[in-house]
NUDO-741831 format. One line per 8 residues: number of its first residue (from 0); their letters; for each residue z, x, y of C-alpha. Coordinates in Angstrom, 3 decimals, always signed. Layout:
% NUDO-741831
NUM> a> Z/X/Y | ...
//
This chain:
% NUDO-741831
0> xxxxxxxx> -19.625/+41.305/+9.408 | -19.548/+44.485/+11.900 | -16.434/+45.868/+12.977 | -16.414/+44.287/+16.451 | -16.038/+41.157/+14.569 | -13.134/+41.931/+12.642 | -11.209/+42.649/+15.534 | -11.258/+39.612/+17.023
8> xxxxxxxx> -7.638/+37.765/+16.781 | -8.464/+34.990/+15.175 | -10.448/+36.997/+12.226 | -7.228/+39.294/+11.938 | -4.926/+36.219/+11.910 | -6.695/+35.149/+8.966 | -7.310/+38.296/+7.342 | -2.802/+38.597/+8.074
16> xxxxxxxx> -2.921/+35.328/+5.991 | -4.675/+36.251/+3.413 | -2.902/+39.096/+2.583 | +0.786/+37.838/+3.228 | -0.470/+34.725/+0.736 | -1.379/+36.915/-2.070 | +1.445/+39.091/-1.845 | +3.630/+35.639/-1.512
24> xxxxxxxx> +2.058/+34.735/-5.062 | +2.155/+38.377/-6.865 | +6.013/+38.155/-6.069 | +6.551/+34.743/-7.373 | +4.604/+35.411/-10.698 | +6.508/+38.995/-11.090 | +10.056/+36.779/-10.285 | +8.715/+33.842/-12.880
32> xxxxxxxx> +7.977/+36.802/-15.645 | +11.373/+38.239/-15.160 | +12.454/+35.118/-16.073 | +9.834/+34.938/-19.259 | +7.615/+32.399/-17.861 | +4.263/+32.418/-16.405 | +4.116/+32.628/-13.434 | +1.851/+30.129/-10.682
40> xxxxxxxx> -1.328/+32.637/-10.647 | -1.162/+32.334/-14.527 | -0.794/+28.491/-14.675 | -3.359/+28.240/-12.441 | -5.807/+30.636/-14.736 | -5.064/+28.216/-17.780 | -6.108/+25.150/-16.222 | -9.853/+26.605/-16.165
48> xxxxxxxx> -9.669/+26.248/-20.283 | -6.332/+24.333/-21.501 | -5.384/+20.852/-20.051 | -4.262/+20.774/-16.440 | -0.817/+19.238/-14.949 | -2.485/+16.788/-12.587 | -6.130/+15.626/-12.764 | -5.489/+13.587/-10.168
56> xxxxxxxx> -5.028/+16.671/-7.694 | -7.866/+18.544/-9.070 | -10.334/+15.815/-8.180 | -8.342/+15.578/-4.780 | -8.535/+19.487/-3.684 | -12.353/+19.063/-4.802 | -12.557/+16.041/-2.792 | -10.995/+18.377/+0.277
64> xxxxxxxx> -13.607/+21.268/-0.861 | -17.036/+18.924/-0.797 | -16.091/+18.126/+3.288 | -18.349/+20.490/+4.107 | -21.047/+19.304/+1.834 | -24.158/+17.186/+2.445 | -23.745/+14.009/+0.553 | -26.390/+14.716/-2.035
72> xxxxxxxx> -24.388/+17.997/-2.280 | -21.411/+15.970/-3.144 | -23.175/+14.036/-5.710 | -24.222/+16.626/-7.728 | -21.126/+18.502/-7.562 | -18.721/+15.328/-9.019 | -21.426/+14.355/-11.559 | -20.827/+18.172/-12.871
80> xxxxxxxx> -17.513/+17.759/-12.661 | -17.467/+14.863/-14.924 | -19.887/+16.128/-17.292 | -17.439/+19.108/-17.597 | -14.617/+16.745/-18.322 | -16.645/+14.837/-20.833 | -17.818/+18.029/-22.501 | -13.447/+18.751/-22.274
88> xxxxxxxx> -12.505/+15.453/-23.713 | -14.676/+15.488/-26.723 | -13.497/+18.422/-27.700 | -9.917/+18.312/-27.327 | -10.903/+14.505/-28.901 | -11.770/+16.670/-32.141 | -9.552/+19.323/-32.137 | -6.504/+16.945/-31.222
96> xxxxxxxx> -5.175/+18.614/-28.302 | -3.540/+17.500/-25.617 | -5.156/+14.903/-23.071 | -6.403/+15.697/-19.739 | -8.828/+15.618/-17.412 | -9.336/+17.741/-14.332 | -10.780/+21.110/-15.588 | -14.390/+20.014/-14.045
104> xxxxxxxx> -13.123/+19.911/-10.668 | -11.580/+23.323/-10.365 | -15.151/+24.975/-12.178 | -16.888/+22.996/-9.394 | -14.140/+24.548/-6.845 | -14.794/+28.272/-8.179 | -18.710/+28.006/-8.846 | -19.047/+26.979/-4.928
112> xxxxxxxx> -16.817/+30.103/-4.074 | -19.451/+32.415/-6.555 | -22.064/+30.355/-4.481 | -20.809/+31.077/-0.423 | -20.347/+34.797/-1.578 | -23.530/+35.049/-3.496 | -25.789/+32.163/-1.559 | -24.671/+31.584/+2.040
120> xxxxxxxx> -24.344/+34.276/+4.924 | -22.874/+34.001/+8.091 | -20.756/+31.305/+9.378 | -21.909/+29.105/+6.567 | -20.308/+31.566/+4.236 | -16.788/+31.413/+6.144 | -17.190/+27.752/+6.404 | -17.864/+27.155/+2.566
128> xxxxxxxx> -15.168/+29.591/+1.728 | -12.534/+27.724/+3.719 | -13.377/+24.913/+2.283 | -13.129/+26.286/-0.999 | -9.283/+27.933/+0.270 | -8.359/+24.930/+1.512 | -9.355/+22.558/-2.022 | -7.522/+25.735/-3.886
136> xxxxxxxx> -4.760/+25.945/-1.605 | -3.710/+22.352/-2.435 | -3.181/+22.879/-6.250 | -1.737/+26.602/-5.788 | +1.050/+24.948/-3.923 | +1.924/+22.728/-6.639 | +2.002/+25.814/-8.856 | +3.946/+27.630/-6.396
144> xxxxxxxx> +6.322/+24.947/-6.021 | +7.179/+24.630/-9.629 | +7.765/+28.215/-9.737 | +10.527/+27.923/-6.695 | +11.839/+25.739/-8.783 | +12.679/+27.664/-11.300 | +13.755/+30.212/-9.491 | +16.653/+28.016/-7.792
152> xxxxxxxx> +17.816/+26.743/-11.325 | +17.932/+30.513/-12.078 | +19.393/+32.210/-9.261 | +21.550/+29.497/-7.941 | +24.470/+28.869/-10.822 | +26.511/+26.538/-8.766 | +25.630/+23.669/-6.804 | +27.134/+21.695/-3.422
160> xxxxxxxx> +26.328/+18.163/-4.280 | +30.095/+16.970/-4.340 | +29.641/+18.438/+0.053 | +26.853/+16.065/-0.020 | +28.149/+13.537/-1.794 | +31.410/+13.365/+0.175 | +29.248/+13.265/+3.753 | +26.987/+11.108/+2.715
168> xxxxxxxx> +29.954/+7.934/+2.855 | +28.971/+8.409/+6.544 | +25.925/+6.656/+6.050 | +27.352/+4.303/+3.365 | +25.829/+6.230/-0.137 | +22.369/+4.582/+0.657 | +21.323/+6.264/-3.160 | +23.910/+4.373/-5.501
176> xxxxxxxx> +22.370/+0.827/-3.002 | +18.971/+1.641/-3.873 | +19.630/+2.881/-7.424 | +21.431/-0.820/-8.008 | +18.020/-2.437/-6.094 | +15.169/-0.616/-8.193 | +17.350/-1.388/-11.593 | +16.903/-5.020/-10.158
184> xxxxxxxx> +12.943/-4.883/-9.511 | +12.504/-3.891/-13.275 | +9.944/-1.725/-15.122 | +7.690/-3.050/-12.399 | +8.791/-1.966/-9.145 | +10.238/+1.350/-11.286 | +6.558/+1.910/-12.240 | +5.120/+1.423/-8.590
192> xxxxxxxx> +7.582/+3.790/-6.913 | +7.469/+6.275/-9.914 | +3.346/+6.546/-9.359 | +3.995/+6.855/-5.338 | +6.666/+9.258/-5.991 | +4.311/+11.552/-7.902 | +0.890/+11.185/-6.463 | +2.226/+11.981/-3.262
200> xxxxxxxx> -0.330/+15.129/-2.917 | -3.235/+12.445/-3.772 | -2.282/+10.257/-0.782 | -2.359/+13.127/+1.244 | -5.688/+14.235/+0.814 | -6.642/+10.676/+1.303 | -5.357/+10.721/+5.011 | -6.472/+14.556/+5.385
208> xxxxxxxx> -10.488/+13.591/+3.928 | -10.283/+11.186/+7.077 | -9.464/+13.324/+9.259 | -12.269/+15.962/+7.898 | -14.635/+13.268/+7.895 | -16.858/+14.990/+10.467 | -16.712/+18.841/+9.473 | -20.215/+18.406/+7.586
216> xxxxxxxx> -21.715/+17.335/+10.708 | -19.971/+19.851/+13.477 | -19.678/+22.661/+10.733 | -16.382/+23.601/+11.802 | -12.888/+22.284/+10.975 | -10.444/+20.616/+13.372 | -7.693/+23.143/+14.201 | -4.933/+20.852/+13.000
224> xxxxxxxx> -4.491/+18.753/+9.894 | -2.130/+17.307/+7.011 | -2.871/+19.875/+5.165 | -1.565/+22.399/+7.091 | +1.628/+20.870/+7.680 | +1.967/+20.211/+3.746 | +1.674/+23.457/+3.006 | +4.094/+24.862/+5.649
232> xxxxxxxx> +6.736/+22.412/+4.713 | +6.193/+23.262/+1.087 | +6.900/+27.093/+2.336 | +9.622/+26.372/+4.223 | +11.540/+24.029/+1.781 | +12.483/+26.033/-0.984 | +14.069/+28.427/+1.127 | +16.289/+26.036/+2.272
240> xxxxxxxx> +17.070/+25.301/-1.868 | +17.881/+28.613/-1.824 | +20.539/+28.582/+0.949 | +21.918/+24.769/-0.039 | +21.348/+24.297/-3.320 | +21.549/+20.669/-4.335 | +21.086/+19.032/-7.679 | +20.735/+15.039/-6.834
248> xxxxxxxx> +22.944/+12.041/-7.758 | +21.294/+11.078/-10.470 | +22.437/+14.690/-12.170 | +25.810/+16.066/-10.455 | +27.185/+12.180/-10.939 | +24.558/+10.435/-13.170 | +23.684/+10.195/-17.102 | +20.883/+13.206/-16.847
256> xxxxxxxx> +23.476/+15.337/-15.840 | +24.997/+15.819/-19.185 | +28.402/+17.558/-19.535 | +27.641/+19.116/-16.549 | +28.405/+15.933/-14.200 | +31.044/+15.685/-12.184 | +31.747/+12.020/-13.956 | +28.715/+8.794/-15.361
264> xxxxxxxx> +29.124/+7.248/-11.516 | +25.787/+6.912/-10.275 | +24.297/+4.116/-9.467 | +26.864/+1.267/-10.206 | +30.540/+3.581/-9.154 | +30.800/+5.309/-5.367 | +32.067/+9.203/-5.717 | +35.939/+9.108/-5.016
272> xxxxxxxx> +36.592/+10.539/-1.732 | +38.416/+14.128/-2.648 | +38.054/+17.724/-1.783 | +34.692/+19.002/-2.675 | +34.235/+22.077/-4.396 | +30.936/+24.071/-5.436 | +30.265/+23.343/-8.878 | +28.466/+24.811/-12.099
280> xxxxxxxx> +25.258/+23.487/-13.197 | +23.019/+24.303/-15.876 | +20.065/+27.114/-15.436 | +17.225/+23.905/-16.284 | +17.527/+21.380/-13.411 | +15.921/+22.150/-10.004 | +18.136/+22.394/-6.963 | +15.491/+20.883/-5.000
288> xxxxxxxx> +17.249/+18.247/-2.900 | +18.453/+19.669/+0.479 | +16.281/+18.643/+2.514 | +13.966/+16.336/+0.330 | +10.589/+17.415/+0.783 | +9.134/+14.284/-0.796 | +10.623/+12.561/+2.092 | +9.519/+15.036/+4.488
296> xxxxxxxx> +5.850/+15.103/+2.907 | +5.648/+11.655/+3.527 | +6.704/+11.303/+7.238 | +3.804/+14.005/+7.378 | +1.450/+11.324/+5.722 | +3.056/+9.076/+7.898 | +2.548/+10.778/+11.021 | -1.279/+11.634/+10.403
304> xxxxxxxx> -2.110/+8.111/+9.451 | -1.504/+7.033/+13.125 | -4.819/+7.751/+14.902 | -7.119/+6.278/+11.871 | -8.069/+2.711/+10.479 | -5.740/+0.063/+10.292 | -6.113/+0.319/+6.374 | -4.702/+3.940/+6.749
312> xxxxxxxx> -2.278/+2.830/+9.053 | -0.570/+0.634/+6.358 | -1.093/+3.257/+3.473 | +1.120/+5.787/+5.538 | +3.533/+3.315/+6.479 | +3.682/+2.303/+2.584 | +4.071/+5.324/+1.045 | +6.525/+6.623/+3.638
320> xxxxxxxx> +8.538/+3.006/+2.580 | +8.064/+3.614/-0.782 | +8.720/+7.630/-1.459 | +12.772/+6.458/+0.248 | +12.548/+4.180/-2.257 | +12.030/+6.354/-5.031 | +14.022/+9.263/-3.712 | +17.074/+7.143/-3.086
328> xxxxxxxx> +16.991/+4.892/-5.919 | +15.698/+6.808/-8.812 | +18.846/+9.293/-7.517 | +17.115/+12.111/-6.841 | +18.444/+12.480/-3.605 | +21.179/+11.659/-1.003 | +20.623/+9.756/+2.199 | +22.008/+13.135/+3.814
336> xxxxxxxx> +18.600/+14.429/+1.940 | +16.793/+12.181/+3.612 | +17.848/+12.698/+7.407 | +17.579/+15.969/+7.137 | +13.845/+15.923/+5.953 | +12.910/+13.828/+8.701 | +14.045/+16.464/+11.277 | +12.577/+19.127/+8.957
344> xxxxxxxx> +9.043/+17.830/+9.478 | +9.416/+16.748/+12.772 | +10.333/+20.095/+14.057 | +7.770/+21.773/+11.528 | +4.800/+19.371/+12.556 | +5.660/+20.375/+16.504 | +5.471/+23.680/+15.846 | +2.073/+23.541/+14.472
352> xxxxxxxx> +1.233/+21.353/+16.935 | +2.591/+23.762/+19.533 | +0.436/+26.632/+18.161 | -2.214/+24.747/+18.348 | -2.499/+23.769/+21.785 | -0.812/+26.781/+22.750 | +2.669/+26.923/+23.346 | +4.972/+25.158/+26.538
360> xxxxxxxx> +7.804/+24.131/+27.874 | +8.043/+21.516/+26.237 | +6.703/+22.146/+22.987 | +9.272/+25.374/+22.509 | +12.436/+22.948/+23.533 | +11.094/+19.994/+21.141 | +11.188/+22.453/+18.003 | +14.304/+24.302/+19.373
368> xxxxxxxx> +15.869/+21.060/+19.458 | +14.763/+19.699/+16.195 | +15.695/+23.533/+14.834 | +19.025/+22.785/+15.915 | +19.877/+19.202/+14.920 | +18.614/+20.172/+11.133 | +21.187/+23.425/+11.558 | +23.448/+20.683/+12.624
376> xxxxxxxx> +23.204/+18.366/+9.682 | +23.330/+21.413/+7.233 | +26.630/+23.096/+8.749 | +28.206/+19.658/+9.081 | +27.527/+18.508/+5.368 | +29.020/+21.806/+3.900 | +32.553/+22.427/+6.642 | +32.881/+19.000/+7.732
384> xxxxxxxx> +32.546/+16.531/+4.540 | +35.836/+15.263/+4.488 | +35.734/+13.991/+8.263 | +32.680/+12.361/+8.005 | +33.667/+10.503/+4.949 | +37.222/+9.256/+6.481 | +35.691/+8.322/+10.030 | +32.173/+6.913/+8.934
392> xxxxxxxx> +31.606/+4.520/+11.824 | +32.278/+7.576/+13.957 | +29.786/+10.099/+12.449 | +27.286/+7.958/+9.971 | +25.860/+6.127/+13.904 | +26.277/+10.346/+14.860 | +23.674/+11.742/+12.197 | +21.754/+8.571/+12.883
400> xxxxxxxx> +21.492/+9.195/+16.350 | +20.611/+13.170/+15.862 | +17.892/+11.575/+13.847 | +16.250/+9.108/+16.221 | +16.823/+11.517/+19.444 | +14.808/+14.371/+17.248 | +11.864/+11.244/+16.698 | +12.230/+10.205/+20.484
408> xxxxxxxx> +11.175/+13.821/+21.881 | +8.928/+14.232/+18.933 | +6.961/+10.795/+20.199 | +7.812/+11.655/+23.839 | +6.060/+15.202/+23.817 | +3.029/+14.268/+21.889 | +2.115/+11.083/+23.548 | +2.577/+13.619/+26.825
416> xxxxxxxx> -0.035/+16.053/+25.064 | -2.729/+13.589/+24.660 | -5.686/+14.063/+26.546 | -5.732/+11.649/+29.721 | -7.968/+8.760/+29.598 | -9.862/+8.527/+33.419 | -9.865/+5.009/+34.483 | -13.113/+3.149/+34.822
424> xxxxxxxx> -14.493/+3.880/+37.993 | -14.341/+0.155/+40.218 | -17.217/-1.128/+42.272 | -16.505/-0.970/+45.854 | -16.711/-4.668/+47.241 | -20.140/-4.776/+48.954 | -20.826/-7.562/+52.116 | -21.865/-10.876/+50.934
432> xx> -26.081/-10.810/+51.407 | -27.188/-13.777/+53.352
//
C-alpha cells in the first residue's frame, strides 16, 4: 500500500480503530490479571486448544467470516471445521475432558487471516481481512464483556438496586409479574426463554448474514449493519455498570442473593416502599443491570429485522418478546432496566446511522434527545425514587411517555432518511383514433 494511500481518511479511521481496539483489550487483560484472572486476549488464546464457552458463536462469527466467500469456498471451509471438531471430540472423548465443540471454527477464522496476508493482495486482502475482523470481533466481545464484568463486581462494592427497586413501583414492578408468569409456564417456557436469553449473539448474526448476503457478489460491505451496533452498545454498556451499578432482583431481593439480600422477596413479595440506601454486595455477582443490554441487543435485532423476509420479521419480533421475558421474569432485571435500554439503543443506533449518512439536523437532535431522556431516567431513578413510587400514575405514564417520544423521532427521522421512491411515470391520455 503506498503512502498516498494511507492517508486517505477512511484508511486512517481504520488504522485509529485498530489501534484504540488493541489498546482497549491490553488494558482489560492487565485490569483482569490484577485481579488474578485471565484476561479476554488469554481466554480467547485457549479456545484454539481447550474447550470453548460457546460453540454456537464460533460457528456464528465463522458464518459472518465466509460472507465474502464463494460458496464452494464456504463448503470447504465448514467441512474443515467439522473435521477439526471431530478430530476435538474424540480426543477429549478419550482423555475425558470437558465437552465442546467450536475450536474448528475459530482455526478456520485464523487460517483465512494467514491466507489474505499470505495469498490475496490488494483490495481482496482488505476485504478478506475484514471479514476475518468482523467473525473475530463477534467472539472478542463476548470475552471482553465477561471481563467488564468482573471488573464491576470488583471495583464496585456497593450497589443501588433498592433506587431501582423503589422507582420501579412507577411502572408497577413488571419483574416480580413476570417472575410469578414464567414460574407458571414451567420447565418449558423456563427452557425456551433461558435458550433465547443466551443465544442472543446467534440470532444476531442470523439477521446480520442477511443483511451481508450480497458482499460476495459486490466485494464490498454495506456501511451499516447489526453488527456494528452490537458491538458499540456492548462498549458503551459497561460503562454505564460502572457509573450505576445494579445487581438485579433476583439477587439484591431474591434467593441467589444469599446473606447479601436485602430480604427472600422476589418474585412472590413487592419491595416495601422505604428510603433507599446504597448497599453492600459481594465481589462475585455482576452489576450488569442498568441499562440491560440484553434488552437493548435485542431492540437492535429487532430494528434490523425490519427491511428483510417476513420469516425475519417474526424472528426479531420474537426474540425482542422473548429476551423481556427472560430479563424480567428470570429477575435479572428491573422494568426501569428495561426502559432505559430501549433509549440506549435507540439513541446509539441513530448515531451510527447519523455517521453514516453523514450527519444533520435532524440526526444530531434525534441522538441529543435520546442522550437526554436516558440521562433523564438515570438521574430520576437515583434522586427521585421515593416520588415516583408514592405518585405512580403520575410518573410510571411519565417514563412511559419519555420512552415512546424517544421511538416516535427514532421512526420519524429514519423513515425521513429513506431514499424517495419516484412515482411511475403516467401515460398522457392520447385522442381516441378513428
Amino acid at each position: 500500500m503506498t503512502f498516498a494511500a494511507w492517508r486517505r481518511p477512511r484508511t486512517i479511521l481504520w488504522a485509529t480503530v485498530v489501534v484504540v481496539a488493541l489498546g482497549f483489550f491490553i488494558t482489560l487483560e492487565i485490569a483482569a490479571r490484577h485481579y488474578g484472572l485471565p484476561g479476554p486476549m488469554t481466554n480467547q488464546a485457549k479456545e484454539v486448544i481447550l474447550a470453548p464457552k460457546s460453540g454456537p458463536l464460533l460457528y456464528a462469527s465463522m458464518a459472518l467470516m465466509m460472507v465474502v466467500l464463494t460458496w464452494r469456498e464456504r463448503f470447504i471451509a465448514a467441512g474443515i471445521a467439522v473435521g477439526i471438531d471431530i478430530i476435538f471430540f474424540l480426543v477429549r472423548w478419550a482423555v475425558d475432558a470437558k465437552m465442546m465443540f467450536g475450536n474448528g471454527a475459530l482455526w478456520v477464522i485464523l487460517g483465512y487471516a494467514v491466507i489474505a496476508v499470505t495469498r490475496r493482495t490488494g483490495r481482496e486482502r482488505i476485504l478478506l481481512l475484514k471479514a476475518v475482523g468482523l467473525g473475530l470481533l463477534l467472539v472478542a466481545g463476548r470475552k471482553t464483556g465477561d471481563t467488564w464484568l468482573l471488573i464491576t463486581s470488583k471495583t464496585r462494592p456497593t450497589v443501588l438496586d433498592q433506587y431501582v427497586a423503589v422507582a420501579d413501583h412507577a411502572l408497577g414492578n413488571p419483574s416480580w409479574l413476570a417472575g410469578r408468569i414464567v414460574e407458571a409456564t414451567g420447565t418449558v417456557g423456563e427452557h425456551v426463554l433461558d435458550y433465547v436469553y443466551i443465544q442472543l449473539a446467534v440470532a444476531a448474526v442470523l439477521v446480520t448474514l442477511y443483511q451481508l448476503r450480497n458482499v460476495a457478489a459486490e466485494r464490498r460491505f454495506p456501511s451499516h449493519h447489526l453488527v456494528r451496533t452490537f458491538l458499540v452498545i456492548g462498549l458503551l454498556g459497561p460503562g454505564i455498570y460502572m457509573i450505576f451499578p445494579v445487581v438485579g432482583p433476583i439477587f439484591a431481593y431474591g434467593a441467589d442473593g444469599g446473606h447479601w439480600a436485602v430480604a427472600d422477596l422476589w418474585p412472590n413479595t413487592p419491595t416495601p416502599l422505604s428510603t433507599p440506601h446504597a448497599m453492600p454486595f459481594d465481589e462475585i455477582t455482576p452489576r450488569n443491570c442498568m441499562p440491560s443490554l440484553h434488552t437493548a441487543w435485542a431492540t437492535a435485532i429487532f430494528i434490523h429485522s425490519r427491511k428483510g423476509p417476513r420469516l425475519l420479521r417474526f424472528g426479531g419480533t420474537f426474540w425482542l418478546i422473548a429476551t423481556l421475558g427472560a430479563t424480567l421474569g428470570f429477575g435479572y432485571h428491573y422494568g426501569t432496566d428495561i426502559i432505559a435500554g430501549v433509549v440506549f439503543t435507540l439513541t446509539i443506533e441513530a448515531a451510527l446511522r447519523s455517521q453514516e449518512r453523514g450527519w444533520d439536523r435532524a440526526g444530531i437532535q434525534l441522538v441529543a434527545y435520546g442522550a437526554a431522556v436516558f440521562t433523564a431516567f438515570l438521574v430520576s431513578y437515583r434522586y427521585l425514587p421515593m416520588e415516583m413510587a408514592e405518585y405512580p400514575w403520575i410518573f410510571g405514564p411519565i417514563l412511559i411517555l419519555a420512552m415512546i417520544s424517544v421511538i416516535y423521532g427514532y421512526v420519524r427521522t429514519t423513515k425521513a432518511w429513506e431514499p424517495k421512491t419516484a412515482p411511475a411515470p403516467q401515460r398522457e391520455p392520447q385522442p381516441e383514433l378513428v
